[in-house]
C-alpha positions as CSV (number, residue, x, y, z in Angstrom):
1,X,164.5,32.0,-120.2
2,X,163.3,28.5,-120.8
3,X,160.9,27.2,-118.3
4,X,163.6,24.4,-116.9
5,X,166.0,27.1,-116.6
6,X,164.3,28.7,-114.1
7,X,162.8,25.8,-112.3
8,X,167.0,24.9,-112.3
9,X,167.8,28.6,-111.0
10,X,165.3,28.9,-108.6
11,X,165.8,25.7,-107.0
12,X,169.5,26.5,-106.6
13,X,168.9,29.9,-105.0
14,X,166.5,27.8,-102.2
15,X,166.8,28.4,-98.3
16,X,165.3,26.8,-96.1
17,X,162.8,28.3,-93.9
18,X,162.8,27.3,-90.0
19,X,159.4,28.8,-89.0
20,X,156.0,30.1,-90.2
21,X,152.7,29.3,-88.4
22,X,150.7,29.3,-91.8
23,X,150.6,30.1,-95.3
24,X,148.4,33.2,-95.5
25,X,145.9,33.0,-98.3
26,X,146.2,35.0,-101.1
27,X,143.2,37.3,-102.5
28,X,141.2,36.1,-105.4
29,X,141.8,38.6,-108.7
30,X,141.2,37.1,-111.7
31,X,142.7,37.7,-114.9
32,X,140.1,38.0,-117.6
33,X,142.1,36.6,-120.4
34,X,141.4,33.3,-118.6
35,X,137.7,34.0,-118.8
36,X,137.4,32.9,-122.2
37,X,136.8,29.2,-123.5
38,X,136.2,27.3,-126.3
39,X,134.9,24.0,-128.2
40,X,138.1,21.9,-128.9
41,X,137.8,18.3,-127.9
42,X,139.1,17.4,-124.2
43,X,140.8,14.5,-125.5
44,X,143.1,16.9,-127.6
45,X,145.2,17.6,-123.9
46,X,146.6,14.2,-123.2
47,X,147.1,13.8,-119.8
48,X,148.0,9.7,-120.2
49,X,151.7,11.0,-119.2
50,X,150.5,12.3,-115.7
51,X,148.4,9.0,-115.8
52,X,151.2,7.0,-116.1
53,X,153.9,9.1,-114.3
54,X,151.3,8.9,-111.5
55,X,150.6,5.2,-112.0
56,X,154.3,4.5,-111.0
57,X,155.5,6.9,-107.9
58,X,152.1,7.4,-106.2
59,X,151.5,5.2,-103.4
60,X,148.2,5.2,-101.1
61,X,149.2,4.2,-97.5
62,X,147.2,2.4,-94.7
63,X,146.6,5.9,-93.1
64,X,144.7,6.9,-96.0
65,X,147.6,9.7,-96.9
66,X,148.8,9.5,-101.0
67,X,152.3,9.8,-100.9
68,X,154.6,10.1,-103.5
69,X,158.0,7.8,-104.1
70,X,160.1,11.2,-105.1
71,X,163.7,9.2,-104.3
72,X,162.9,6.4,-106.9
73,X,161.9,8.7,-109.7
74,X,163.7,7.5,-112.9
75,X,166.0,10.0,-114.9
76,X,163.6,8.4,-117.7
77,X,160.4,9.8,-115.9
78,X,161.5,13.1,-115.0
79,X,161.6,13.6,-118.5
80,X,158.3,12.6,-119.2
81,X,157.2,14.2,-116.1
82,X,158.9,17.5,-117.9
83,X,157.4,16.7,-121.5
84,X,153.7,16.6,-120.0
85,X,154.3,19.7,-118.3
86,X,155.9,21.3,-121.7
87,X,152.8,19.9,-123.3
88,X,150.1,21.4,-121.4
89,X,151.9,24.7,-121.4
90,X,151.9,24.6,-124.9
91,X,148.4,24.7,-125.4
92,X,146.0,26.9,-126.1
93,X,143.7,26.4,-122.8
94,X,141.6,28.9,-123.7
95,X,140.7,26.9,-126.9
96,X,138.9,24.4,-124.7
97,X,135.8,24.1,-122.6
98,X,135.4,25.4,-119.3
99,X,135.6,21.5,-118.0
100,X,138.4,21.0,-119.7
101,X,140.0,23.9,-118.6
102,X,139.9,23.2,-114.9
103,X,141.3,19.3,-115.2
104,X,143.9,21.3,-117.2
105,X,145.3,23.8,-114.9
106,X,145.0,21.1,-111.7
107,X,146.9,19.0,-113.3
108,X,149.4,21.5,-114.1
109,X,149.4,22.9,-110.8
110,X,150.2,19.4,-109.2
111,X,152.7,18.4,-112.2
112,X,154.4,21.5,-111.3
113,X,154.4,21.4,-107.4
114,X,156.3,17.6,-108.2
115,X,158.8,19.5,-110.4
116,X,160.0,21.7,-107.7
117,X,159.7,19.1,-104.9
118,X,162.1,16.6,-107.2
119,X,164.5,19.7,-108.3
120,X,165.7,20.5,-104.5
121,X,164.9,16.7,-103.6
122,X,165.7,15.5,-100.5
123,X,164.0,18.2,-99.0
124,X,161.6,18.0,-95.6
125,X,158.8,20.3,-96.5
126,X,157.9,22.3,-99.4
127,X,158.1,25.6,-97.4
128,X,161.9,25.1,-97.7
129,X,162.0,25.5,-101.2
130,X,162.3,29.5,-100.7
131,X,164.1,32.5,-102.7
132,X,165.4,34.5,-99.4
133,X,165.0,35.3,-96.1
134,X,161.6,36.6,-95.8
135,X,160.2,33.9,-99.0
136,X,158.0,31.4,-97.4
137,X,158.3,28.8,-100.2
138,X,158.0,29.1,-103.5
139,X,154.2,29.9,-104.3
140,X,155.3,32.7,-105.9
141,X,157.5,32.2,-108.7
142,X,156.9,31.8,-112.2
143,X,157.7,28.9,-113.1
144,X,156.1,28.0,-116.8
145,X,154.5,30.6,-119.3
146,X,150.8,29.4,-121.5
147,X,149.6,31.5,-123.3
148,X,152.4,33.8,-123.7
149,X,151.8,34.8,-119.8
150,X,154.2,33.5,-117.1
151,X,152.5,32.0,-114.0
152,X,153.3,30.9,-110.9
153,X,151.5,28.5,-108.8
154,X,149.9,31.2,-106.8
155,X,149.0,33.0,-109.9
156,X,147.5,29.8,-110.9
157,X,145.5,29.1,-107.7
158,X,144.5,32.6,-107.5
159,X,144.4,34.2,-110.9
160,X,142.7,31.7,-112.5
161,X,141.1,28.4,-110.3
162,X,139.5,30.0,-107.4
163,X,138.4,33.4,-108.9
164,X,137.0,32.3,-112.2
165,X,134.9,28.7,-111.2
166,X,134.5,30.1,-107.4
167,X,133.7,26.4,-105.8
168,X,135.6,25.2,-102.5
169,X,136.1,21.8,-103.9
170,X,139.4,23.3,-106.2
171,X,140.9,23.1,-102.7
172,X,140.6,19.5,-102.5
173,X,141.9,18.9,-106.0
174,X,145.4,20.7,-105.6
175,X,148.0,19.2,-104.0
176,X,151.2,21.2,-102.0
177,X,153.3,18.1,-101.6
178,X,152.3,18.1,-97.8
179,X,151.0,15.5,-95.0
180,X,148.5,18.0,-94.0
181,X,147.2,19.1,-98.0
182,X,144.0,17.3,-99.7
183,X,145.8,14.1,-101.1
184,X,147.2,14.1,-104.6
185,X,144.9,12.9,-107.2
186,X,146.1,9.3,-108.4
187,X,145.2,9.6,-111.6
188,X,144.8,12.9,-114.2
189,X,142.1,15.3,-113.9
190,X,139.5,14.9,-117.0
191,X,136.9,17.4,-118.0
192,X,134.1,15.2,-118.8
193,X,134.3,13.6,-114.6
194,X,135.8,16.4,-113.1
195,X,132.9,16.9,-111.2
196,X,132.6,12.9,-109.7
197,X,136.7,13.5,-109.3
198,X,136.1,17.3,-106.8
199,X,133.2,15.3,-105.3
200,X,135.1,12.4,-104.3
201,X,138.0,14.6,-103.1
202,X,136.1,16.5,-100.9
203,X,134.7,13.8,-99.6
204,X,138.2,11.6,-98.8
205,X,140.0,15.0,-96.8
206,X,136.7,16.2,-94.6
207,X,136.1,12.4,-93.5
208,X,140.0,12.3,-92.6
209,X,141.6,13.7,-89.9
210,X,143.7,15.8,-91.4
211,X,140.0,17.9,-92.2
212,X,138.2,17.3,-89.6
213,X,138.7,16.1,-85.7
214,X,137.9,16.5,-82.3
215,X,139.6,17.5,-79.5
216,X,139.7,15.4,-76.2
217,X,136.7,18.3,-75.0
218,X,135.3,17.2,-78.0
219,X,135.1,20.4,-79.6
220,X,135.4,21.0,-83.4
221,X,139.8,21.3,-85.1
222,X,139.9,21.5,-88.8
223,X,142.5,21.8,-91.2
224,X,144.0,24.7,-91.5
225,X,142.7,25.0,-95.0
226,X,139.6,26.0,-93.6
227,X,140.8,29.1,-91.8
228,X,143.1,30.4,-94.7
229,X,140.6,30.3,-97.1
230,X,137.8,30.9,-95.1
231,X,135.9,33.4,-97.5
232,X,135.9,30.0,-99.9
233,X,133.9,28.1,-97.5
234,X,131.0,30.0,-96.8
235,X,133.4,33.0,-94.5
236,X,132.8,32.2,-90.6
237,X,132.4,29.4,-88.6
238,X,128.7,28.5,-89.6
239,X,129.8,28.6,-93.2
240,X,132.6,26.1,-92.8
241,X,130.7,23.7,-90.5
242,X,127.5,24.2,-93.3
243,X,130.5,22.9,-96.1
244,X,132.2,20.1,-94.1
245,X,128.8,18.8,-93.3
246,X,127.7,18.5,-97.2
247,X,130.7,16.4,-97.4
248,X,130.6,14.8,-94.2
249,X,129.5,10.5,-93.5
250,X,126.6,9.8,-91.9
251,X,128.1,9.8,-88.5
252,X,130.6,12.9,-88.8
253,X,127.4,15.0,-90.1
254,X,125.6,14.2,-87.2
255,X,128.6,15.1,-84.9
256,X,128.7,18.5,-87.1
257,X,125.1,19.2,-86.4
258,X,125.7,20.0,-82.5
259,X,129.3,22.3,-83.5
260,X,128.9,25.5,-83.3
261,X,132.1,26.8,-83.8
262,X,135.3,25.5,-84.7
263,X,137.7,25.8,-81.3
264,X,141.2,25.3,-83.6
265,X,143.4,24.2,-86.6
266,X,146.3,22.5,-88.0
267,X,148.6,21.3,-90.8
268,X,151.5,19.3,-91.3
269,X,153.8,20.4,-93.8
270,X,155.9,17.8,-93.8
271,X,156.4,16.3,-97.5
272,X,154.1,13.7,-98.8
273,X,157.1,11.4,-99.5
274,X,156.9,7.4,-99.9
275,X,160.5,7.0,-100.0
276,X,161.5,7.7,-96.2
277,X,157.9,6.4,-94.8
């Protein structure tokens, strides 16, 4: 089946979800074929398409929140939108360096999570995009195949980015089409600043409040990020505090030096959309 067949069949078969307090996180087992890498030049992915698709519908607001303009998306650049996605799943990834590599499959991730979010468009929240009663979004289906492997986003995320390079920052750097996610890059991933781009990130969600807060007792709330992937970010309290610090403005990392634990969480799943704000 042809990778907008089933993006078209899936999103037909969606329910919507009322209630789930999180997203659990998924284990980290990599598959080795995604261990190798190569020489070929960066420049040989051409991600100007997500540059310019990006360029057009994303939209930084006053609150510091990128959201995305998904009901004024052209017929024009869902097409491109689907060509950059074809394009990327058409090459050989492995063929690249491992730089390369991760700007490739973040960008794919996100290109993808906008594919679904425009194919059941209007929609309230991501987690309504599900296959069934007891789906909890749609993580979980394959939804393009590279390499001759089909992958899903969750096989993405955690078959490939977080077992293989192992660094919290991937966490920053894709985006679930949600108020309470890491913002959405405005421009393309790139090998050769991928590092300045995770840096940056990371920087822009733990000085926000959707990463970090305090309660009127002034004790610690994070994102929920933070406790679903715990293990990523050093696995207890101390470790998360120690992460959120390295990140952390002058004045939040001296706040962060007197928490001891973190007292609770949140997330707001509502969809990052520019058209109804």
């Amino acid at each position: 089946m042809r990778r907008r067949d089933i993006l078209r069949t899936t999103v037909a078969a969606s329910l919507s979800i009322a209630v789930r307090p999180a997203r659990a996180a998924a284990p980290r087992l990599v598959d080795e074929h995604w261990l190798l890498s190569g020489t070929q030049p960066g420049d040989d992915m051409d991600h100007a398409p997500w540059d310019i698709w990006l360029g057009r519908y994303a939209v930084l607001g006053d609150d510091g929140v990128v959201r995305l303009r998904y009901g004024n998306v052209s017929d024009a650049d869902r097409r491109l939108l689907a060509a950059y996605v074809d394009g990327q799943a058409g090459l050989e990834i492995t063929a690249f360096s491992r730089q390369d590599q991760l700007a490739a499959w973040l960008n794919l991730y996100n290109a993808l999570t906008v594919e679904l979010i425009l194919g059941a468009y209007p929609v309230d929240s991501i987690r309504d995009i599900a296959d069934g009663l007891f789906s909890f979004g749609p993580w979980d289906r394959d939804l393009v195949e590279v390499e001759g492997r089909a992958l899903s986003l969750d096989a993405i995320e955690h078959s490939i980015l977080r077992p293989i390079w192992r660094d919290p920052r991937i966490h920053y750097a894709v985006n679930c089409a949600s108020i309470g996610c890491p913002n959405l890059g405005m421009t393309a991933y790139r090998g050769k600043t991928i590092e300045q781009a995770l840096d940056a990130a990371a920087r822009a969600y733990v000085n926000h409040p959707r990463g970090v807060s305090f309660n009127a007792a002034g004790r610690l709330v994070v994102s929920s990020i933070y406790v679903w992937f715990e293990e990523d970010f050093g696995g207890d309290d101390a470790g998360v505090i120690a992460h959120l610090g390295s990140h952390a403005d002058p004045a939040l990392k001296a706040r962060l030096a007197s928490a001891t634990e973190i007292d609770g969480d949140r997330y707001d799943w509502s969809l990052n959309d520019a058209t109804v704000s």
